[in-house]
N, C-alpha and C positions, 0 to 999 in steps of 0.2 A: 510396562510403560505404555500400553498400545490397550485403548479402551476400546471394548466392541460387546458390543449386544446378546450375549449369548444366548439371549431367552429368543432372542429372533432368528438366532442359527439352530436351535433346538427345532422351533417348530417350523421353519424349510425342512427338515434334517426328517421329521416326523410326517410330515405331508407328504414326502416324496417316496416316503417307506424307504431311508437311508439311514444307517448304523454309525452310529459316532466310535471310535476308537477313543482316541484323545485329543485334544489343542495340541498345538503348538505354537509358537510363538514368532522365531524363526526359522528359517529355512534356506539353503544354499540350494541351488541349479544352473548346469552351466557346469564351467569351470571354476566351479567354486563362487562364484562373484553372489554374494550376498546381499540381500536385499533389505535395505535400514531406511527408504524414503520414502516407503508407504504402508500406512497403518494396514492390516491385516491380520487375520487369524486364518490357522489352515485347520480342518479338519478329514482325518482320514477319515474315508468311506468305501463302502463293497456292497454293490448292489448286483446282480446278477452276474456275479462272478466276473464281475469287474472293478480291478481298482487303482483308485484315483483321488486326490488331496482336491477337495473344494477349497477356494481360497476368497472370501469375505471380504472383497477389497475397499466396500463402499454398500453407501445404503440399497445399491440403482444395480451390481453389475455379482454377479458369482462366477469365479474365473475357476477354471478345471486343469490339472496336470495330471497327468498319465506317469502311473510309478511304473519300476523295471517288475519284469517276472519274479514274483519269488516271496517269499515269507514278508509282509509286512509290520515293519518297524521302522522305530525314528532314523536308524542308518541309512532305511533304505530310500526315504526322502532327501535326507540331506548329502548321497551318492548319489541321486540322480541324472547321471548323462544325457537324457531325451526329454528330460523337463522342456517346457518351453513356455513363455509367458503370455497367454492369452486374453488378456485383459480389455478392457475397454480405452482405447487410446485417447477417446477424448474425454475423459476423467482425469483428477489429480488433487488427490487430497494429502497436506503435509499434517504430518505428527510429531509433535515435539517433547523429547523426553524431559520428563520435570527438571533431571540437572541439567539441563539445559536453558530454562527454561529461565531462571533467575542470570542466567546470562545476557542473555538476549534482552532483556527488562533491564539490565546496567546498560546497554549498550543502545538501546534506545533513547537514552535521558543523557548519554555521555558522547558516543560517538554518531549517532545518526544524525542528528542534526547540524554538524558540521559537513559530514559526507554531503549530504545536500546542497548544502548552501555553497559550498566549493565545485560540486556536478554544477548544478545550476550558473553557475559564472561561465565555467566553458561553454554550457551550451547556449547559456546565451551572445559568447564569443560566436560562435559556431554559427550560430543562425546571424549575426550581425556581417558577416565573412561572406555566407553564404546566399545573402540580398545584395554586397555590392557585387560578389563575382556574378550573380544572374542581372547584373543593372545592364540594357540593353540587347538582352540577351532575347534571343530565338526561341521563344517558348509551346514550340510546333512542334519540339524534339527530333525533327527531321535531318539533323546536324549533329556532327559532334562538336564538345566545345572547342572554341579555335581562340586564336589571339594568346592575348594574358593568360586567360585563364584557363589555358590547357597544361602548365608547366609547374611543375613538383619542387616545394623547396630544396630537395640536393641539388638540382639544375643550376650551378650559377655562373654556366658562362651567357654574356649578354647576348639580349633577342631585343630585335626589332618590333616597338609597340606596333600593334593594328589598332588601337585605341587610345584614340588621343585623351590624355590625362584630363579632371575637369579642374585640376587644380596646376596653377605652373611654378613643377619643382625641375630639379635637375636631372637629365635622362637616367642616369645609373642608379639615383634613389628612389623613383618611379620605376624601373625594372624590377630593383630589390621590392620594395612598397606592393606592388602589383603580382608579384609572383608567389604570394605568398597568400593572396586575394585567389588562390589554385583549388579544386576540386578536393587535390592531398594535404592541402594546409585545413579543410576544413573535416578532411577524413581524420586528421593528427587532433583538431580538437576533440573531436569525438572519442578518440581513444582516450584520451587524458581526462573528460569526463568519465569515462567508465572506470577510468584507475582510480579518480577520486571515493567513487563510490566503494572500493574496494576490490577492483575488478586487477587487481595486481601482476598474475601470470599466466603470459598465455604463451604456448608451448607449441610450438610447428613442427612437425614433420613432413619429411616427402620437398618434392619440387616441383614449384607452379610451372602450369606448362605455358608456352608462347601461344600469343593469339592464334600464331598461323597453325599452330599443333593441337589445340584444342579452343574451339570459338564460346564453347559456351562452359561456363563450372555448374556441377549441378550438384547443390547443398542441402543435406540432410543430417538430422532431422531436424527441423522447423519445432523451435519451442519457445517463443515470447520476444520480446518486444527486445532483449538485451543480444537477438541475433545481429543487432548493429553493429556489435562489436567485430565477432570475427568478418564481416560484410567491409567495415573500414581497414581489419590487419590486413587485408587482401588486396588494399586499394583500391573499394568503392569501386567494379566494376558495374556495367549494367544491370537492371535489376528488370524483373520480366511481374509485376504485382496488380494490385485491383486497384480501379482507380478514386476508391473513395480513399486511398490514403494520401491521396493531395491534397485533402481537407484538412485534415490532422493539421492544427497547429508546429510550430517549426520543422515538426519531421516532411511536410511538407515539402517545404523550400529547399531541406536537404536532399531528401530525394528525386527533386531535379536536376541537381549537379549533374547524377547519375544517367542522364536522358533517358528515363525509361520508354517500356512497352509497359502500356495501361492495358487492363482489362477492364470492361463496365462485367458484371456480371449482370445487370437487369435489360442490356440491350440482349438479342440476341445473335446477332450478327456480330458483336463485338471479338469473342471468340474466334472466331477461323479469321477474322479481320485482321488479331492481335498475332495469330499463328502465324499467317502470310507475312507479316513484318517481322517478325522472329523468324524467320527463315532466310526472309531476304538480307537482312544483317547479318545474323550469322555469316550466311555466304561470304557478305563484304568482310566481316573479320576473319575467315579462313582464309579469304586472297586475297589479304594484306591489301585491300583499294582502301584508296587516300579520298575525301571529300572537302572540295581547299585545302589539300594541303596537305591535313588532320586526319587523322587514324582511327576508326573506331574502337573502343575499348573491349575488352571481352565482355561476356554477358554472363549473369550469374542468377542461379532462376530456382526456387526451394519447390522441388516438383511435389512435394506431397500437398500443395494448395494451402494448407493450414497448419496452425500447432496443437501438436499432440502432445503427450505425458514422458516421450521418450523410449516408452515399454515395446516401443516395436516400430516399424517401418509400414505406413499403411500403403496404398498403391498410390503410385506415381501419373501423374499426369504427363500426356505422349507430347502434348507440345511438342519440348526442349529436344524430343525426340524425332519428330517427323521433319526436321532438318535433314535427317540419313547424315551427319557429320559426327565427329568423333566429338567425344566430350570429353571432360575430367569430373570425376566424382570426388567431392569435399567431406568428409566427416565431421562433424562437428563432437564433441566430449566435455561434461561439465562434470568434473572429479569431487564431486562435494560429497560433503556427509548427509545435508538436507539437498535435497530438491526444490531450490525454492525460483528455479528458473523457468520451469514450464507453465505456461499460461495456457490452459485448457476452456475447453466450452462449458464444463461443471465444474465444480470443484472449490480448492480456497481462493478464495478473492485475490485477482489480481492486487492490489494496493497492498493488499495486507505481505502478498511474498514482495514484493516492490521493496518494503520498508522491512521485512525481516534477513535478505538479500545485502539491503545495505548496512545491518546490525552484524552480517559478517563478518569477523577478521581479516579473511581473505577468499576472494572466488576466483574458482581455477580453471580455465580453458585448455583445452587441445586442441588442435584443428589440422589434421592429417590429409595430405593430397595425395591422393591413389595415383597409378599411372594411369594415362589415357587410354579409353576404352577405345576402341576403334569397331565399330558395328562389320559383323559379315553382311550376306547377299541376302540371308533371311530377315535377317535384324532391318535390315535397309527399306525391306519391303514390307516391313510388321511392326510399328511404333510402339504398339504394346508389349509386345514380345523386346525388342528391344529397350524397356522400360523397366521391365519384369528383371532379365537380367542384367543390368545396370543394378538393380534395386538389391538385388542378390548378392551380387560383388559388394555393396555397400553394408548389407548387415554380416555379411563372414567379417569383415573386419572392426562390425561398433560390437559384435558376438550378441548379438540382439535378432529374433525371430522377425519373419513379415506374416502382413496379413491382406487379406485384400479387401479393407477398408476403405471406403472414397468420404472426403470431402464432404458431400451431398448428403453423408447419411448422418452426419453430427446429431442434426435436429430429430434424428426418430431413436438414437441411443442412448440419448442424456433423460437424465432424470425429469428434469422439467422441459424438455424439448417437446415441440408441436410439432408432428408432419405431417404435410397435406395429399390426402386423398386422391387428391385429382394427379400428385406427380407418382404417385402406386401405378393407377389407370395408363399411367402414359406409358411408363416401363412394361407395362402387359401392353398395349396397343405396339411399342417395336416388338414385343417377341411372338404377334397373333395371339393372343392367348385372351383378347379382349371380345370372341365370337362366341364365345356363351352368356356372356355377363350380361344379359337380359333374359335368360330364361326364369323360369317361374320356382318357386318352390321345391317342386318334383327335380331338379335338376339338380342342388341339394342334400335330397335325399338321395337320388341316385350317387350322389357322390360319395357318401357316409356310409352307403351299404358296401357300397366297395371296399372303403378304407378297415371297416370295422372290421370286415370278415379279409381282409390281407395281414399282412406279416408285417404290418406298420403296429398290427393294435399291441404286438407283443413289448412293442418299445414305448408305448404310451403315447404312438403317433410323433417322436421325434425322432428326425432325420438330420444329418450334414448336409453339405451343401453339396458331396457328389452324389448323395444319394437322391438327393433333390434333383440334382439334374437327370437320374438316370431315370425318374417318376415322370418329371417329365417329358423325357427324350429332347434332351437339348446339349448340342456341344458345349464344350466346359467352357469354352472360349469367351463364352457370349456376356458380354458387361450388363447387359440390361438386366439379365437374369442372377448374377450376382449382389445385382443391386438389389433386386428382389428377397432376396435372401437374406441378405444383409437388415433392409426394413424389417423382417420378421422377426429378426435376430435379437431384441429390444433388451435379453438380458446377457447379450453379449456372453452364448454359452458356446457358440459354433454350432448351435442345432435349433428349427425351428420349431411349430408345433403342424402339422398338417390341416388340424384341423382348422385353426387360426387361417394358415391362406388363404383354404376356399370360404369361410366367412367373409374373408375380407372383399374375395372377389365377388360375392354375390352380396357385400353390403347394399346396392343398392335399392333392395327388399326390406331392409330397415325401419322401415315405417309400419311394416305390417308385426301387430304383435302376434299374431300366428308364427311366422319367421321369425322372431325373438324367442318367441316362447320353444320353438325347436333349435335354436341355438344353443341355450340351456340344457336340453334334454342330450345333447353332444358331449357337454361337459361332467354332467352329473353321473353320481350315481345312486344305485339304493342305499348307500352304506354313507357317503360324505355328498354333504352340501357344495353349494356353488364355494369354491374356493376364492383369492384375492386373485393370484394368479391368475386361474380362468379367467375373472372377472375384468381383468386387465386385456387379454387377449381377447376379448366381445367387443371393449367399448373403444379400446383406444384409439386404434385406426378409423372407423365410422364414423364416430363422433368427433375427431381431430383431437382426442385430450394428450395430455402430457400423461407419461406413468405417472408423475406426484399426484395430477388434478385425476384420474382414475382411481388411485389409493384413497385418495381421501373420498372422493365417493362411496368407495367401499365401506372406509368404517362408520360413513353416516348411516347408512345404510345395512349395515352388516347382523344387526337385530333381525330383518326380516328375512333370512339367512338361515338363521340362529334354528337347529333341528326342535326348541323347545317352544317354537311361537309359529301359529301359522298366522298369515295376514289375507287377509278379505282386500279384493281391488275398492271396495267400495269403502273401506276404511278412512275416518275423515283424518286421524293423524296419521297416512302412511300418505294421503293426499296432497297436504299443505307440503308438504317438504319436497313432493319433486315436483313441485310447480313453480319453486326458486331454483330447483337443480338445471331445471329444461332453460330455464331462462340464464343460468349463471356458463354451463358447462357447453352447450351446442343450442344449435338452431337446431336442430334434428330434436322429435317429442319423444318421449321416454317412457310409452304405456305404462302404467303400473304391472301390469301382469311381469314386466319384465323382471323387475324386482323381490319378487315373490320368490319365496323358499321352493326350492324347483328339488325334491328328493323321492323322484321316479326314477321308474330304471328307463337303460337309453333305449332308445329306440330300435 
């Protein structure tokens, strides 16, 4: 049931000088837990006496697991204890098996469109709820809500309005009327929108803890737009987000209830601004202070910054963290057969799992409260480190690997993601490492004699990322230099290419086709031409392309390549063509000579 390319796993398989065994289809790691929510093919492989299942998850990413010692066979894959899922988290492609598939097609023409049209009533209850409870309301968020509209429909002994009604009924039906006008009456509609859609059962474990025991919940993993739901079974606590989502139509209005902490992410000061107030709240809900009156709510804040595919736990942002107060770690679990909750930066189209989601029968949540962590002296004085282990505790229990993925690097790991040059520069300017990046040429070459003749050339110049840091003597510790790592990481293998960094860092030479044309001579050899790959690793970072917008350059281009055609720079039809490319792909010019069938030996 699961289509994939095998002419295009063949020749990776053949480029890399790796040995196909056989397919497979499926495969268990882990504790058994099976993996049926995304398309993949595995193929075993043994390349210098190392072996390992390539796993084909997507056009963009080749994920790697590590078998046990020992005779390789299908057993020994699917007994695998130390597997672990290394994937690209901001990917997420759904595959739907054909019997399936005439389901989903009745259920689109029979029940989706009632699920709609019934979600849609509530929420438009919900947002109508949700304008009169903020009708004169404090929209500074420097308050919590007070009056009316602080009180929970169970609450029904009588309270004293602070708001004089604009209509004149009688005080006990104006209490009932108005409390129901509550922050939790508009949480309850929400949830009953999601039941309409067939969001049926959701399943609690564990004990929420008290404001004054844990100030903030800090929920993982972060995967689409349907995290409303367990955000309302929780009771709409604070929420810690970016502030363009007050723009968003009704979700808007509703996430004002919640008095958030906005982040601009284009100011720069907005950040340690937003931090300082998460902090200082917090505080206020650890020590139970009252402001008129009114109590602040707990705060609830999804540190990984975005949504990922669920395949893993990426790094946590230290906010939530450099409070030094104890938190509660939330799990989130969606028990489906399809995956059709995760809203990634590639992948299938939101709308499309939106409405295959609501062609469900029924979709199942979990949502497990851990006990409160409580930070020691170390943790207190090291956000990250406290971050790191918070994050720990959280995946022993979804039984899900971490990685140390951020946020920032979405745009340089997806398929059609763009990233910018200037924010590489910046990550070498914190770690010093931006004092050569104006030398000449010779600088280089000096670099490449070194590498060719070390003990990198035996690995084909790829390294991990401790071997990376031990190249270039740097504590593991250091985020800037992960980060770095991570940017080079574009086929989310865990390992980059050596030669690709220092390219990258002396991209500024790029103008010169002398320095192009030695770029080539890095990659090549006497026996194989400039490959896609390489060719990916030359242009993409300098010229700002996406891997798709490099791939397709390649195969326009990929005749002059070709060992059976040499090309002349003065050629008029090798001409015409990259005089649309220079103008379509970068502002950077693209001599011809770059292009040219480069099958010398290296240098």
């Amino acid at each position: 049931s699961i289509s994939v390319d095998k002419t295009r796993v063949n020749n990776y398989c053949k480029e890399a000088s790796l040995h196909i065994y056989f397919f497979v289809k499926t495969f268990t790691f882990g504790n058994d837990v099976e993996i049926v929510h995304r398309p993949f093919v595995c193929v075993l492989l043994e390349t210098r006496n190392v072996q390992c299942v390539a796993v084909f998850t997507s056009q963009s990413s080749i994920d790697f697991f590590k078998l046990p010692k020992g005779k390789m066979n299908r057993s020994s894959i699917s007994t695998a204890d130390n597997m672990q899922w290394t994937g690209n988290p901001f990917e997420h492609f759904v595959s739907i098996a054909p019997k399936d598939r005439l389901k989903y097609a009745f259920m689109s023409i029979v029940l989706a469109p009632i699920r709609i049209a019934l979600a849609g009533i509530m929420f438009g209850m919900a947002y109508m709820a949700a304008i009169i409870t903020l009708f004169t309301l404090d929209t500074s968020f420097e308050h919590p809500l007070n009056g009316w509209r602080q009180y929970s429909l169970v609450e029904f002994c009588p309270v004293q309005l602070q708001f004089k009604p604009f209509v004149n009924v009688d005080s006990h039906f104006a209490d009932y009327l108005f409390r129901r006008m509550s922050k939790d009456i508009v949480a309850q509609l929400v949830i009953m929108s999601h039941f309409m859609m067939g969001f049926h059962r959701v399943k609690v474990k564990g004990r929420r803890a008290l404001p004054t025991e844990a100030p903030i919940l800090v929920i993982a993993p972060h995967s689409s737009f349907f995290d409303t739901l367990p955000f309302c079974c929780i009771g709409a606590p604070s929420v810690v987000g970016k502030k363009s989502l007050m723009k968003i139509p009704f979700f808007g209005k509703l996430l004002s209830l919640t008095k958030p902490i906005l982040v601009d992410r284009n100011e720069k000061g907005s950040r340690s601004s937003a931090a300082h107030e998460l902090k200082q709240r917090a505080n206020l809900v650890f020590n139970g202070a009252k402001n008129n009156g009114m109590q602040w709510p707990q705060i609830a804040i999804f540190p990984e910054g975005t949504c990922t595919n669920r395949s893993q736990l990426i790094s946590f942002k230290p906010g939530a963290f450099m409070t030094q107060l104890p938190v509660q770690p939330v799990c989130l679990r969606w028990p489906n057969k399809y995956d059709f909750i995760s809203w990634t930066w590639e992948g299938t189209a939101p709308l499309k799992l939106f409405w295959l989601s609501v062609c469900q029968l029924q979709t199942n949540l979990e949502i497990e409260f851990l006990p409160v962590y409580v930070p020691n002296e170390a943790e207190k004085g090291d956000a990250n480190l406290y971050a790191r282990n918070v994050r720990a505790v959280m995946a022993r229990c979804l039984q899900i690997p971490t990685d140390d993925y951020y946020v920032e690097d979405a745009r340089f790991l997806t398929l059609h993601g763009k990233g910018k040059l200037e924010e590489f520069f910046d990550l070498l300017n914190r770690l010093n490492l931006s004092l050569s990046l104006d030398e000449d040429l010779h600088s280089l070459i000096a670099v490449w004699n070194y590498l060719r003749h070390s003990e990198f050339s035996a690995k084909h110049f790829a390294v991990t990322y401790n071997e990376f840091q031990s190249y270039l003597h740097f504590p593991k510790d250091q985020i800037s230099l992960r980060r770095v790592f991570n940017i080079m990481d574009w086929q989310c293998c865990r390992r980059i290419d050596l030669r690709e960094f220092w390219l990258v860092c002396f991209s500024k030479k790029y103008t010169s086709p002398i320095y192009l044309d030695y770029c080539q001579k890095m990659f090549s050899t006497t026996v194989e031409c400039l490959s896609e790959v390489d060719f990916v690793k030359i242009v993409r970072l300098p010229y700002e392309l996406s891997v798709a917008e490099a791939r397709q350059l390649y195969q326009k281009r990929k005749r002059f390549f070709s060992s059976q055609e040499r090309i002349s720079s003065s050629d008029d039809d090798f001409q015409k063509p990259m005089i649309v490319e220079r103008k379509k792909f970068s502002s950077f010019n693209f001599p011809p000579i770059f292009l040219r069938r480069r099958c010398i030996e290296v240098y």
